[in-house]
C-alpha positions as CSV (number, residue, x, y, z in Angstrom):
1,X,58.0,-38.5,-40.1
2,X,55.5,-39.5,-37.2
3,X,53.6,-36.5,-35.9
4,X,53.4,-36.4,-32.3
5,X,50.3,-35.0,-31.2
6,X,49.7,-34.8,-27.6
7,X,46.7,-35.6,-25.6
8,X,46.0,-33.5,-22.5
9,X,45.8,-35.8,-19.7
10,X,41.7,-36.5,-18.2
11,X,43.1,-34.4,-15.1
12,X,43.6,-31.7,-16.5
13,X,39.8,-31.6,-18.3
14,X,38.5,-31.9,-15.2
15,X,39.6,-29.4,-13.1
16,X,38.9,-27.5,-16.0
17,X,35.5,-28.1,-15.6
18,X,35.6,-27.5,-12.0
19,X,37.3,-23.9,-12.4
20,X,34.4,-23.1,-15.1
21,X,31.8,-24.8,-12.4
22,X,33.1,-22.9,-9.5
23,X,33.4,-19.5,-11.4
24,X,29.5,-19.9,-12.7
25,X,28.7,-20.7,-9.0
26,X,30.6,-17.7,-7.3
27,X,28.7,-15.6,-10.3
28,X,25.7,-16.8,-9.4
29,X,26.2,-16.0,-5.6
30,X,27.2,-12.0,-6.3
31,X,24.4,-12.2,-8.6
32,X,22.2,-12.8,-6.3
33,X,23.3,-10.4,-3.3
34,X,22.9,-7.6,-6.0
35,X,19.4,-8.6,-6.7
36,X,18.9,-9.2,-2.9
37,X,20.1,-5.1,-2.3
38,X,18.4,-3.7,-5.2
39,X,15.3,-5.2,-4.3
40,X,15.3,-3.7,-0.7
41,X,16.1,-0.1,-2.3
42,X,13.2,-0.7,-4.5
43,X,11.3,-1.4,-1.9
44,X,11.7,1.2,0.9
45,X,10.6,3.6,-2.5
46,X,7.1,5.2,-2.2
47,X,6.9,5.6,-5.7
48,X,3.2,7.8,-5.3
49,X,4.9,9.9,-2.5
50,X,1.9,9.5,-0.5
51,X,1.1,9.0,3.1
52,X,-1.8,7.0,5.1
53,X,-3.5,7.2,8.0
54,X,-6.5,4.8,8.6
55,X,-9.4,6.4,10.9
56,X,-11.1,4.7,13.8
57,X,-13.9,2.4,12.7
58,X,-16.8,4.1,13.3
59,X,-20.7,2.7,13.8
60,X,-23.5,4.6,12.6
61,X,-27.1,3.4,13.2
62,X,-30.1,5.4,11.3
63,X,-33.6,4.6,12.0
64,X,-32.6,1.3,12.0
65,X,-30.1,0.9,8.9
66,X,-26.6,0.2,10.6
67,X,-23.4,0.9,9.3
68,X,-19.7,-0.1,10.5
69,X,-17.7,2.1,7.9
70,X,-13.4,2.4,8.2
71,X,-11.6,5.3,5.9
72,X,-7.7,5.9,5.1
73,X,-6.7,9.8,4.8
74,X,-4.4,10.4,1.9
75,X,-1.5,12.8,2.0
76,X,1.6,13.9,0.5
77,X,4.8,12.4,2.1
78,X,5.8,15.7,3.2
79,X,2.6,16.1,5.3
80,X,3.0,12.7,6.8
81,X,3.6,15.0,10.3
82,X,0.5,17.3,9.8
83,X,-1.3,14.0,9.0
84,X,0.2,12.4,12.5
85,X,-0.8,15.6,14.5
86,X,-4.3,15.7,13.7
87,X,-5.1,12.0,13.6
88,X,-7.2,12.7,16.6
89,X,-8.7,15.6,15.3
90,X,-9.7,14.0,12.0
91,X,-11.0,11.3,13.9
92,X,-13.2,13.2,15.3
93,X,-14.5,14.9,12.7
94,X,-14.9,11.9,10.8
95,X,-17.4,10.4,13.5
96,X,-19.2,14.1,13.2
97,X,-19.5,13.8,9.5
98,X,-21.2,10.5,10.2
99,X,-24.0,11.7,11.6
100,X,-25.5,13.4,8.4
101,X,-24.7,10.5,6.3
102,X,-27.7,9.1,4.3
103,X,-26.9,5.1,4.8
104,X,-29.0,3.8,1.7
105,X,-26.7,5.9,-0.5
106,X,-24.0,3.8,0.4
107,X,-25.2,0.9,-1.5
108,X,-24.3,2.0,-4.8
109,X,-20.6,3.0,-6.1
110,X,-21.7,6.0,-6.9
111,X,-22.9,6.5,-3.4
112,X,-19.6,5.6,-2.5
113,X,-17.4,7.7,-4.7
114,X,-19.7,10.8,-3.4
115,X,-19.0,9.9,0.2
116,X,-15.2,9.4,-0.5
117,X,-15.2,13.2,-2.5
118,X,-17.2,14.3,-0.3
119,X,-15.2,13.8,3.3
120,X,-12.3,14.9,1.2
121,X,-13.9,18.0,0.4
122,X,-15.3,19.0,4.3
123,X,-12.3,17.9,5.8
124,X,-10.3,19.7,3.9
125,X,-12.6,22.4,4.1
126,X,-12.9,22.3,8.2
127,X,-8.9,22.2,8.8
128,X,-8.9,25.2,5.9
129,X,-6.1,23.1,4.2
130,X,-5.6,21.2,0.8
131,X,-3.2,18.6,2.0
132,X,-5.8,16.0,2.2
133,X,-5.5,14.4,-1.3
134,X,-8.1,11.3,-0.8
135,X,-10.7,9.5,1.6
136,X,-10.6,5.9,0.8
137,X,-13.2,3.9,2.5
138,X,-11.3,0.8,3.3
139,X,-14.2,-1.3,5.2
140,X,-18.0,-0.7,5.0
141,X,-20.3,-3.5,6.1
142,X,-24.1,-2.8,5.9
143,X,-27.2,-4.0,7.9
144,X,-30.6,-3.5,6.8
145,X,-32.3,-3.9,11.2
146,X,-36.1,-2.5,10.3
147,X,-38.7,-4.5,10.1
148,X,-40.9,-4.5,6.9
C-alpha cells in the first residue's frame, strides 16, 4: 500500500514567511512608539527635584587681578517661584558679595568650594531663608593685569 504523503505547495511557505515577516515588523513598530513615549516621560522627570537659576555674569577687578565669575542658585522644585521672584534681588546681592571677594583665593578648588559655601551661606543668610540649597560657579575666567 503506497503512502501518500503530501507536499505543501512553495505558495503556501511563502506567504508564511511573509505573515511571520510582517508580524516581526508591525512588533517592531509598537515597539518602538512605546520606547519613543517612555523615553519622553523619563525625560520631563527631574529626578533631584531641584531648580536653577543662573546669575548675571559679573566682573570684578582688584588692584589689578580681574575676574569674570557666572554662578547658578540651587533650589528645591517647590521654590522654583521664590527662586523666580528674587532673581533680581539675588542678582544684586551677588554683585555686592563680589566686592569683598579675595581674587587669588579663587585659584585653588579649595578656594572655590569656600566661595560656593560661602554665597550659599550669606545669601541665605540676607533673604533669612534656607531654600537656597547650592551656589555653583558655572564660569570663572581669571586675569592676572599687574605688572611685576
Amino acid at each position: 500500500m503506497p503512502i501518500n504523503k503530501t507536499i505543501p505547495p512553495k505558495k503556501k511557505v511563502a506567504s508564511d514567511r511573509f505573515a511571520i515577516i510582517a508580524a516581526s515588523v508591525v512588533l517592531l513598530f509598537f515597539a518602538g512608539v512605546a520606547l519613543f513615549i517612555y523615553l519622553g516621560r523619563v525625560a520631563d522627570r527631574n529626578i533631584s527635584n531641584s531648580t536653577y537659576a543662573e546669575l548675571q555674569q559679573n566682573i570684578v577687578n582688584d588692584q589689578g587681578m580681574v575676574a569674570r565669575l557666572s554662578v547658578s542658585v540651587q533650589v528645591s522644585k517647590d521654590d522654583d517661584e521664590w527662586l523666580a521672584e528674587n532673581k533680581a534681588a539675588l542678582n544684586e546681592q551677588f554683585r555686592k558679595e563680589l566686592t569683598s571677594l579675595d581674587l587669588e583665593t579663587l585659584r585653588t578648588k579649595e578656594g572655590l568650594q569656600e566661595l560656593q559655601d560661602e554665597l550659599t551661606r550669606k545669601l541665605n543668610l540676607v533673604f533669612k531663608t534656607d531654600k537656597i540649597q547650592a551656589v555653583m560657579v558655572t564660569e570663572l575666567l581669571l586675569q592676572d593685569q599687574r605688572n611685576d
